[in-house]
N, C-alpha and C positions, 0 to 999 in steps of 0.2 A: 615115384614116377617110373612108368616103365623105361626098362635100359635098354630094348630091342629096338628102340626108336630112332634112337641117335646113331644116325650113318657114320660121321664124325666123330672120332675120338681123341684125336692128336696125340701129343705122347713122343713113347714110341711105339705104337702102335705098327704094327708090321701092313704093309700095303694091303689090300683084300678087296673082293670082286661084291659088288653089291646085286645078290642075286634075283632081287625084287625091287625096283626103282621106284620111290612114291608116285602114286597117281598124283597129276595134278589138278588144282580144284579147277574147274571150268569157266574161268577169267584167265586161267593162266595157261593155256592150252593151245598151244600154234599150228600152222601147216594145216594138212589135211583132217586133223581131230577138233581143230578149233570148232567153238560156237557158231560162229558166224557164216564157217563150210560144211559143216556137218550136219548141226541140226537146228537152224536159223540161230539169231541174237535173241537172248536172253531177254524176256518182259521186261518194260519200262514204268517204274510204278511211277504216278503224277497224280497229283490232286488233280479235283475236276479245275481250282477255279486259274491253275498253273496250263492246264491243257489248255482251257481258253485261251489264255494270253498268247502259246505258241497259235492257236488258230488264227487270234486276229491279225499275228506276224505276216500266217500263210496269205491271207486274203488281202492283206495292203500291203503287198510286196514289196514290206522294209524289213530290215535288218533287223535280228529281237537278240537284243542285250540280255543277258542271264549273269547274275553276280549271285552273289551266296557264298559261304562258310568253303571251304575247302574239301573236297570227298562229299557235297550233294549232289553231283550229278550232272554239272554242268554241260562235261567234255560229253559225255554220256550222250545226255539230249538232242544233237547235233547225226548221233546215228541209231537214235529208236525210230527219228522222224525217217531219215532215206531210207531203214530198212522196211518200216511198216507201209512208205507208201510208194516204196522202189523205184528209188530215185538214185540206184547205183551205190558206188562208192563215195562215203564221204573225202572232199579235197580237203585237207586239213593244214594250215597255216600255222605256224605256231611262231608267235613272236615274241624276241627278245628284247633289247636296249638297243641293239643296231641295228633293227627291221627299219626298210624302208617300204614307201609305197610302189615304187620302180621291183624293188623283190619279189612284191609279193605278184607284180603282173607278168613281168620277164625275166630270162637273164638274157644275155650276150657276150658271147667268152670272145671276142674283139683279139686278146694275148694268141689265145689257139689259132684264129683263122689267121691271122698275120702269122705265126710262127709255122702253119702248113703251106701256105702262101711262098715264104722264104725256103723253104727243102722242096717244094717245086719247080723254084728257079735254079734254087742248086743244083738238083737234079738233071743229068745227059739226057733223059728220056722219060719223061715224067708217065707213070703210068695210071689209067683208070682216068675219069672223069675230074672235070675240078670240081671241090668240093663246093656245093652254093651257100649261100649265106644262112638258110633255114638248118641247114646243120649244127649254127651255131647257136640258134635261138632256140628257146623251152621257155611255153606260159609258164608261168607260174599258177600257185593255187587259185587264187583272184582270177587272175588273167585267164585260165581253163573252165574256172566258173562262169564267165561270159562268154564263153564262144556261145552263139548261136544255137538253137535245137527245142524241138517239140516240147520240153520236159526240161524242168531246173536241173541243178547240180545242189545237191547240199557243202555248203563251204563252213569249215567251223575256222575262224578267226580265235585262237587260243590265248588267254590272257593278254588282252590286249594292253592291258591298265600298266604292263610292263615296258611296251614299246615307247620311242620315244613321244615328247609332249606335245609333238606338230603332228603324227601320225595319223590322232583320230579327224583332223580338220583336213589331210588329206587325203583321207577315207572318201569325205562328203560329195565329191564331186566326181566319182566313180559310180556313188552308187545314186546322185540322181539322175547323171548321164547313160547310164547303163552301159559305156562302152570305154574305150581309152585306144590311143595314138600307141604305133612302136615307129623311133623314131629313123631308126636305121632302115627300115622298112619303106617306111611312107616316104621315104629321098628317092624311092627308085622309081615311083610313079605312081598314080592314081589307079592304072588299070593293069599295075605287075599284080602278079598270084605265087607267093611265098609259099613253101608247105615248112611247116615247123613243127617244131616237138613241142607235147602237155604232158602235162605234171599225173603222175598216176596210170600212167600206161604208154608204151611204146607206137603207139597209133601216132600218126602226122594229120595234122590241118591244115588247108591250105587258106590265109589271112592276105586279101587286095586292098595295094592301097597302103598296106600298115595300120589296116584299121580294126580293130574286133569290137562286135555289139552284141549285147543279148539279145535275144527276140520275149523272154521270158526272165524275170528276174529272178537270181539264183535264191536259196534259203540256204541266207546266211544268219549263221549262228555265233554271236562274240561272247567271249566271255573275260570276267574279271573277277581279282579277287577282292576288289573295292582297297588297290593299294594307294590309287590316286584318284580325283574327280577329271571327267572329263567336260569336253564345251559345253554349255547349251544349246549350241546350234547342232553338235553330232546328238547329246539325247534328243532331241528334238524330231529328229529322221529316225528314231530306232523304236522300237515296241521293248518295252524294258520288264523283264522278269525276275523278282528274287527268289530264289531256292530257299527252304529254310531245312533246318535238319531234319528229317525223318522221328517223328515221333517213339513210343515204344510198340505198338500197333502196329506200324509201318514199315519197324525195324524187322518185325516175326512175320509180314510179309515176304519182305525182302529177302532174309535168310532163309527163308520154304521157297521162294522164287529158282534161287541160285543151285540152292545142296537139299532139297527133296522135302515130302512131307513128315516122314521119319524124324530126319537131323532138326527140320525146324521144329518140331514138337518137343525137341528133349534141349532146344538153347531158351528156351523162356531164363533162367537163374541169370544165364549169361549176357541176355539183351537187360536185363533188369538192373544189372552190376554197371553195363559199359553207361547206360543213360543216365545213372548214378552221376558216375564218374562225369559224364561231358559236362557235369553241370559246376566242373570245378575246372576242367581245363578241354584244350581242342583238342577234338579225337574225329577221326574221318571212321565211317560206315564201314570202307575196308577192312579198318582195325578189327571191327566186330565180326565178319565175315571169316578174316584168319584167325580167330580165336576160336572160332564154332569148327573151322575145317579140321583145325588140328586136333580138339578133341573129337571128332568124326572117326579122325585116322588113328584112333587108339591113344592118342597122347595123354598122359594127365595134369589138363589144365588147372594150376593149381598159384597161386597168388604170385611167385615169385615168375613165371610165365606172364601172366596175363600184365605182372607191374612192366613188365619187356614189351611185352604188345601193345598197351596201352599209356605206353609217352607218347605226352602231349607234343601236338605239331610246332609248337613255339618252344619247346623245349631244347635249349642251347646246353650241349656238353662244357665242362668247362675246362 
């Protein structure tokens, strides 16, 4: 293996200035050189009969569930759609075990406005405006996905199957009403105009009433990693999609997609080995991706490498 590789030496190795900083592969790339600012998002490869399924999501403006394997692309799908048909920035949701449905529309810091509240009274000579209550509210991802407007929001709802067990049943009733109540809002009247903060940008909306509706239903995208089943009545409302791995074909797509027509021409051994291998334990498509970059970048990928790359996703240390 080459030695000029390793930044890293430990030791004691005496400190030292790294004259040449690796490129990084372009997934991994932020700020103003990312993909996404620079030279749009990276191809979305889909089967035809998987494109359908997101079409017929778009055209019966429900929600399209996407489950599949780990690393096929779920998260993904969610922003090939907004980018290819410019539909802005995806609002992204990502829930845990104590997502609720209140989080995912509002918050209200209630603790902040009472404790500005309290140093305004204490205050001799309070200065500047009082703060309004819109100060204290921000939609949430949901709840910014529904405001109003010509044009959806793409909303990706991330592994849902994690959130708790009542979650996806009250999902349901947001998204056949296309709107929802704030409640702290809606006390102050039918025909007050709130201006609040959303989620993904410093811009304010102003919400009468306490009330936000879509004019347009947002495309929303859930996913899971099929850790739990959910109602019959939430499949029921969803257009439902499985991802399956990326073939060997699909994979030498993939890898000429991302690192050039060159790099993918010379990973053919490499996609051949990793597909091997997935047929023996879980491996995500990334895996393969950073094993083709590193040997790009002079490395030499060589078995005790790629056994490092290619542990399995269920593979517990012990």
């Amino acid at each position: 293996m080459a030695q000029d590789w390793r930044l890293f030496q430990g030791g004691d190795t005496e400190p030292h200035d790294v004259e040449s900083w690796p490129t990084a592969p372009p997934w991994r790339r932020f700020g103003d050189d990312s993909p996404s600012r620079s030279r749009g998002r990276r191809p979305y490869l889909i089967s035809e009969e998987d494109r359908d399924v997101v079409n017929m999501a778009l055209h019966l403006h429900r929600p399209l569930l996407v489950t599949g394997p780990p690393g096929t692309g779920k998260s993904t799908l969610a922003r090939a759609v907004a980018h290819e048909l410019k539909l802005g920035e995806v609002l992204h949701w990502p829930v845990n075990s104590r997502s609720t449905l209140t989080e995912g529309l509002y918050s209200y810091d209630a603790v902040g406005r009472l404790r500005e509240a309290s140093l305004r009274q204490r205050a001799e000579e309070p200065t500047g405006p009082e703060p309004d209550i819109g100060d204290y509210l921000r939609l949430g991802a949901l709840g910014t996905a529904l405001l109003p407007g010509d044009r959806p929001r793409v909303l990706l709802i991330d592994e849902l199957d994690k959130g708790d067990v009542d979650l996806p049943n009250d999902l349901l009733t947001v998204f056949e009403d296309g709107e929802f109540e704030i409640p702290e809002l809606a006390r102050l009247g039918a025909e007050k105009t709130v201006s609040v903060q959303v989620t993904g940008s410093r811009n304010r909306v102003g919400v009468t009433g306490g009330r936000v509706g879509c004019r347009i239903f947002p495309v929303v995208v859930i996913t899971s990693n099929g850790e739990r089943e959910f109602p019959p009545a939430f499949l029921r409302r969803c257009v439902r999609l499985d991802l399956k791995h990326p073939d060997e074909q699909q994979l030498q797509r993939i890898v000429t997609m991302h690192l050039g027509e060159e790099v993918g021409a010379r990973a053919q051994e490499l996609i051949t080995h990793f597909v091997s291998l997935r047929n023996e334990r879980e491996l995500a498509t990334d895996q393969l991706l950073n094993a083709v970059r590193l040997r790009a970048s002079g490395v030499r990928v060589d078995h005790d490498v790629l056994d490092k790359l290619f542990r399995s996703l269920n593979e517990v240390d012990a």
